[in-house]
C-alpha positions as CSV (number, residue, x, y, z in Angstrom):
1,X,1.9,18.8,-4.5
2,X,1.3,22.2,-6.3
3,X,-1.1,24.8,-5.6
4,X,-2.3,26.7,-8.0
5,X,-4.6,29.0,-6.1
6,X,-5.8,29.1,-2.3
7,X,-8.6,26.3,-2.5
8,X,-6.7,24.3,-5.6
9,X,-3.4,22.3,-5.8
10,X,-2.3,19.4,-7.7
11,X,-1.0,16.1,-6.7
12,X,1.3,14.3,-9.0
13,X,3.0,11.3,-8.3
14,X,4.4,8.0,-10.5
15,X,5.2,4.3,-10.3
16,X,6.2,1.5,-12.3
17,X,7.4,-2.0,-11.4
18,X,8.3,-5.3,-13.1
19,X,5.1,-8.0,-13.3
20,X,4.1,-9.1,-9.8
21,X,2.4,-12.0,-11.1
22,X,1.6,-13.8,-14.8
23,X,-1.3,-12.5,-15.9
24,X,-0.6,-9.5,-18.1
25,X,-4.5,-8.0,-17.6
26,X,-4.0,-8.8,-13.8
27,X,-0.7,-7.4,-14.1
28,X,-1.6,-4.3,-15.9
29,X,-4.9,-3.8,-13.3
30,X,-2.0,-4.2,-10.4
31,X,-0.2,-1.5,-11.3
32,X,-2.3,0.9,-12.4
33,X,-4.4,0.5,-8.8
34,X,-0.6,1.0,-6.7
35,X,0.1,4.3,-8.9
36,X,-3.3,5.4,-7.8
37,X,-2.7,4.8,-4.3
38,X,-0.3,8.0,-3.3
39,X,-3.0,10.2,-4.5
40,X,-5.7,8.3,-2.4
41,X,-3.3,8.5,1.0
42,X,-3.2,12.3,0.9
43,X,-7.2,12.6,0.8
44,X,-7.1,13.5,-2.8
45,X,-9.0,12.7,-5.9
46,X,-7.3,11.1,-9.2
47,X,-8.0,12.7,-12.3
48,X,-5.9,11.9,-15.6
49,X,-2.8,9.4,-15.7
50,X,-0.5,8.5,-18.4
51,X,1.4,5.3,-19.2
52,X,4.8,4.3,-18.8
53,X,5.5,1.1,-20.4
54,X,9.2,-0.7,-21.2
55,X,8.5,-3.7,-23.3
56,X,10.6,-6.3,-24.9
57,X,9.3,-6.3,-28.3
58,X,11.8,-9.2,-29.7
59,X,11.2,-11.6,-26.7
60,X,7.1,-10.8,-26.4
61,X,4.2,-10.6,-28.0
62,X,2.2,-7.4,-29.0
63,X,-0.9,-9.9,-27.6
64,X,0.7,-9.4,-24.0
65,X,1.7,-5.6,-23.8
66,X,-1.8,-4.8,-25.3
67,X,-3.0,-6.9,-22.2
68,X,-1.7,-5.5,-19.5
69,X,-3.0,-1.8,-21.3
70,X,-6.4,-2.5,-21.3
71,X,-5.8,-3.8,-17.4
72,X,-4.6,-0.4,-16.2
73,X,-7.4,1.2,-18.6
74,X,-10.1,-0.9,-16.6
75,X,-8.4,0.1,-13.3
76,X,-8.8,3.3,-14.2
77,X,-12.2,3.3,-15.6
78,X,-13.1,1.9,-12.5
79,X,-11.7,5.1,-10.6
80,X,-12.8,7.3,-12.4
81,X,-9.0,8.7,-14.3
82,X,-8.8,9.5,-18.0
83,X,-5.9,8.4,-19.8
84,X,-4.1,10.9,-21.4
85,X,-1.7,8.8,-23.4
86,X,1.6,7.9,-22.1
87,X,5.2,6.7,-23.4
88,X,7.2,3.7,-24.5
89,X,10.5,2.4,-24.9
90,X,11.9,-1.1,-25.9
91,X,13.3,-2.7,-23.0
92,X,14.8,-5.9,-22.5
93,X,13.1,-6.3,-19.1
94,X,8.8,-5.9,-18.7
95,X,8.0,-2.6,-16.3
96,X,4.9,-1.0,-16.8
97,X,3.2,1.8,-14.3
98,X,1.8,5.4,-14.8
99,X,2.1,9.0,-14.3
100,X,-1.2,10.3,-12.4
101,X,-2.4,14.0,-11.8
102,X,-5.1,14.5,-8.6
103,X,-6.4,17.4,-7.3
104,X,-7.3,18.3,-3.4
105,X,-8.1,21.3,-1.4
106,X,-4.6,22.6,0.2
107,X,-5.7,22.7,3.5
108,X,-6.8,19.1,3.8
109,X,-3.8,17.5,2.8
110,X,-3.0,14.1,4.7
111,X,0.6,13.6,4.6
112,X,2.8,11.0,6.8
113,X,3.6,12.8,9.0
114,X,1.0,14.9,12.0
115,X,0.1,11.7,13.8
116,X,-0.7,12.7,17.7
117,X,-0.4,10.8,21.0
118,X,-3.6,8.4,21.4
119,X,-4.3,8.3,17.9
120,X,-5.4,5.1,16.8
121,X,-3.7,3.3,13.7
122,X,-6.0,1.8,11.6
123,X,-4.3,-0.8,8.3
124,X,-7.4,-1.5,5.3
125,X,-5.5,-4.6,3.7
126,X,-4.1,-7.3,4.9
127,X,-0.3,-7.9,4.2
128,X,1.6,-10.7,2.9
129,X,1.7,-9.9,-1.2
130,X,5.6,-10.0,-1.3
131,X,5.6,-13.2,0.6
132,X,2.9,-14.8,-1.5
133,X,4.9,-14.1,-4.7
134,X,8.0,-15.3,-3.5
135,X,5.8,-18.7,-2.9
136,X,3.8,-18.6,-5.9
137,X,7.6,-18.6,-8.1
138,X,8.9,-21.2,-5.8
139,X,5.3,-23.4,-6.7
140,X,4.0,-23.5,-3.4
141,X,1.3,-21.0,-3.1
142,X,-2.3,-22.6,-4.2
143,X,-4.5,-20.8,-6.8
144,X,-6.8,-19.4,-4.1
145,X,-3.9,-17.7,-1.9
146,X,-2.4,-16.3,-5.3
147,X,-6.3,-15.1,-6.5
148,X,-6.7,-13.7,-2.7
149,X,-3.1,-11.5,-2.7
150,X,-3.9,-10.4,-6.7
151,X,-7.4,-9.2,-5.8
152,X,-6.3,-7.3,-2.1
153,X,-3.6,-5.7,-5.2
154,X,-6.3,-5.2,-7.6
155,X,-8.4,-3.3,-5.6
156,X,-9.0,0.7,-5.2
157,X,-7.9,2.0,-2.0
158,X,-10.9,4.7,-3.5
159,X,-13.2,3.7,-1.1
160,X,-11.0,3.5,2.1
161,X,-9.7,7.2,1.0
162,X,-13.5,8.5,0.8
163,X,-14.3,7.2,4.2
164,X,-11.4,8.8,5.5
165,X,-11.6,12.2,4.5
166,X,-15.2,12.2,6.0
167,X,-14.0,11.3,9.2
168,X,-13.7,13.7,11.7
169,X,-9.9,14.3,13.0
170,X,-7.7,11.9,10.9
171,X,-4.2,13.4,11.7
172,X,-2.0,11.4,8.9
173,X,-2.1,8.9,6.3
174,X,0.2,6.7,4.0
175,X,-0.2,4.3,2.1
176,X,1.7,0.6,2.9
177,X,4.1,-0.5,-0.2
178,X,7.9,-1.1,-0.6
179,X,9.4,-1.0,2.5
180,X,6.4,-2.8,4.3
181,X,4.5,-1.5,7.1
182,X,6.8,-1.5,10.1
183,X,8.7,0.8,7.4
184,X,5.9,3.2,6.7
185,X,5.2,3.1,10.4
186,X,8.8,4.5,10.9
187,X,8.5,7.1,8.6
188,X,4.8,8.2,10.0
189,X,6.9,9.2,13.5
190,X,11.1,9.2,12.7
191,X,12.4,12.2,14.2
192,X,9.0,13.1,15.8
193,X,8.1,13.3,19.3
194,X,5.7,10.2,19.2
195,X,6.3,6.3,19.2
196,X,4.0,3.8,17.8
197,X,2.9,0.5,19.4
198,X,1.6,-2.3,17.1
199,X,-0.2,-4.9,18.3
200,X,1.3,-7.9,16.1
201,X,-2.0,-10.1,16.8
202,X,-4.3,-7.5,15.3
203,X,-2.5,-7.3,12.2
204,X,-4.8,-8.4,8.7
205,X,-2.5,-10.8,7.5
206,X,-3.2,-13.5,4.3
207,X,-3.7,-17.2,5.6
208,X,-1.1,-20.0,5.1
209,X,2.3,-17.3,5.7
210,X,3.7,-18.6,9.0
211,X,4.3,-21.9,7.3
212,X,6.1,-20.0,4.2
213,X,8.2,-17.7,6.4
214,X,9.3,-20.4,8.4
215,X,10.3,-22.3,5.7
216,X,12.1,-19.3,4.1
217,X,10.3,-18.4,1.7
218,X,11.1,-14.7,1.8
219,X,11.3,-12.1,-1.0
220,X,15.0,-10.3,-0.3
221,X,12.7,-6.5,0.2
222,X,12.1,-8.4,3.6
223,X,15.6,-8.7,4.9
224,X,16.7,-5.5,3.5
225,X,13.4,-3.8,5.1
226,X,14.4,-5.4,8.6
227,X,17.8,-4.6,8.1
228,X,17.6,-0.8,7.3
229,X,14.3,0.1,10.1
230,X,16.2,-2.7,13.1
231,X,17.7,0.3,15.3
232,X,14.4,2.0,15.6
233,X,11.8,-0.9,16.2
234,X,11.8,-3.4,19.5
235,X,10.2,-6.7,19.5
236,X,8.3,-7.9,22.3
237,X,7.9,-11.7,23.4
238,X,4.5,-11.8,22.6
239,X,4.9,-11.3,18.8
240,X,6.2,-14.8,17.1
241,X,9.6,-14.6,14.9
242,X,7.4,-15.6,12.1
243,X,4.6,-12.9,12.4
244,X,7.4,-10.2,13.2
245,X,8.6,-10.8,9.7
246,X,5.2,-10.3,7.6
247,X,5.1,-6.8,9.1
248,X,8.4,-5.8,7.1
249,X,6.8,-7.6,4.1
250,X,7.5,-5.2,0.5
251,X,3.7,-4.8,-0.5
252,X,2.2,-4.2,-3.9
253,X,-0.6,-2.1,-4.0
254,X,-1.1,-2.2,0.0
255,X,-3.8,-0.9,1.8
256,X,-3.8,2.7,3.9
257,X,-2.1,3.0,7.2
258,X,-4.1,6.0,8.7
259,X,-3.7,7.5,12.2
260,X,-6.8,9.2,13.6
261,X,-8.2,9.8,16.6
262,X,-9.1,7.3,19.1
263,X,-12.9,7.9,19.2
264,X,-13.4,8.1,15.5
265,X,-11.5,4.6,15.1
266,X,-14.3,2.5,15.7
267,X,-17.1,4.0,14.0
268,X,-14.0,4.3,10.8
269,X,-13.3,0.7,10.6
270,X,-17.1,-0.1,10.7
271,X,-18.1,2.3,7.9
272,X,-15.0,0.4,6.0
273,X,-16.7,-3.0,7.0
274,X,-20.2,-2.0,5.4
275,X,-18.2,-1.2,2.6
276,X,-16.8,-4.3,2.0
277,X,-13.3,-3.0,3.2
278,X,-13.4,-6.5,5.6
279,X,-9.8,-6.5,6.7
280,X,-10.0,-3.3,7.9
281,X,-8.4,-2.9,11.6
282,X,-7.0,-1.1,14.5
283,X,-3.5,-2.2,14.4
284,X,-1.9,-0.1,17.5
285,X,-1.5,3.5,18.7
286,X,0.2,6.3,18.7
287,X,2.3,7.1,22.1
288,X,4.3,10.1,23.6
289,X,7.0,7.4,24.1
290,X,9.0,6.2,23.2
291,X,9.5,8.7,20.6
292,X,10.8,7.8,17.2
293,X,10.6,4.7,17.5
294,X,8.2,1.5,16.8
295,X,7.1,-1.2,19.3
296,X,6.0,-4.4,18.4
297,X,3.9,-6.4,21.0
């Protein structure tokens, strides 16, 4: 973030990734809706992007790069961003991802950290996207789980963002992506004095993963999430092996992890119902203790 004067800053982020599924449009509409996102999670408002694409023009056809363009233009047309233009390079390996510029107000910034004892924690999408494209390479994932994960990735978290900043006393925000959302979680309250408790059961999840995880159909992002967060989250009995895994699921495109307060919670995730934000959810709260760390119940 950059302010320019005492009401204006700017928000510039980027991100670019290798194809999360076949489809170059879907693809292209993907991406440009997860480079959108960091602006969304800190409450501000996406203006102009520009593209980043690396393309192997000896091994693919101009048909498919122009694809997955005019999928991030639509995404974008849909929010509301201007292109600008962008860059290219030959590559040997696909990436594609853009370069966005957002405005807010300086003293409504949401970042990931400010979450307060009692807070609520509320989760918009419903996780799993790593875990279904694992599956979907390995030819085990049916059409409609593979349309259900690329639509939760297509979609705007525009909507969830709006309904946010017009609630009363939302203390943080992020948005859930690489390092899956008991990672995020961590970051919301490491070296804080609060703790989180999630309550596995409440979690949005896609249908059909227990059978995929138990079979170990895992993207590697899932170990190496698990791995790197282990020493600061504790697993209760209640919460199955198989559902513990989902939450450390890398995302594409997730949905907002927001912590507000406990009274607002309700009347939040219903607004995001009537909205058609469906999987929206209280997922846990924010404690005094344990601080720093992440229960899982």
């Amino acid at each position: 973030m950059y302010r320019l004067r005492d009401d204006l800053a700017l928000i510039q982020t980027v991100d670019f990734f290798t194809p999360i599924v076949d489809d170059p449009h879907t693809f292209g509409r993907i991406a440009a809706a997860n480079a959108l996102s960091d602006v969304y999670a800190m409450g501000g408002k996406p203006l102009t992007a520009l593209n980043i694409i690396c393309f192997p023009i000896k091994t693919m056809g101009l048909d498919i790069l122009r694809e997955i363009l005019k999928g991030g233009l639509a995404t974008l047309h849909e929010a509301g961003v201007v292109l600008l233009g962008g860059h290219s390079v030959e590559d040997n390996e696909l990436k594609y991802g853009l370069s966005v510029t957002g405005t807010i107000h300086p003293a409504r910034v949401l970042r990931n950290r400010g979450a307060r004892p009692g807070d609520a924690l509320i989760l918009t999408k419903p996780l799993g996207t790593g875990i279904v494209a694992t599956a979907v390479k390995a030819d085990m994932a049916t059409e409609e789980l593979a349309a259900l994960s690329a639509g939760s990735m297509i979609a705007l978290n525009k909507e969830a963002a709006a309904l946010m900043t017009a609630t009363p006393r939302v203390h943080a925000c992020t948005d859930v992506t690489g390092f899956g959302l008991i990672g995020h979680a961590c970051e919301m309250i490491e070296e804080s004095e609060v703790g989180i408790i999630i309550d596995a059961s409440s979690v949005p999840v896609f249908p059909g993963l227990r059978e995929f995880v138990e079979s170990g159909i895992l993207p590697g992002g899932l170990h190496r999430n698990r791995s790197y967060r282990a020493a600061m989250v504790e697993r209760a009995p209640t919460c199955p092996e198989w559902l513990y895994d989902i939450l450390f699921d890398p995302q594409t495109s997730g949905g907002l992890l927001i912590s507000c307060a406990k009274e607002e919670a309700p009347g939040l995730v219903h607004r995001m119902h009537g909205s058609g934000i469906r999987s929206a959810a209280v997922i846990g709260e924010i404690t005094a203790r344990p601080q720093g760390r992440v229960v899982v119940r």
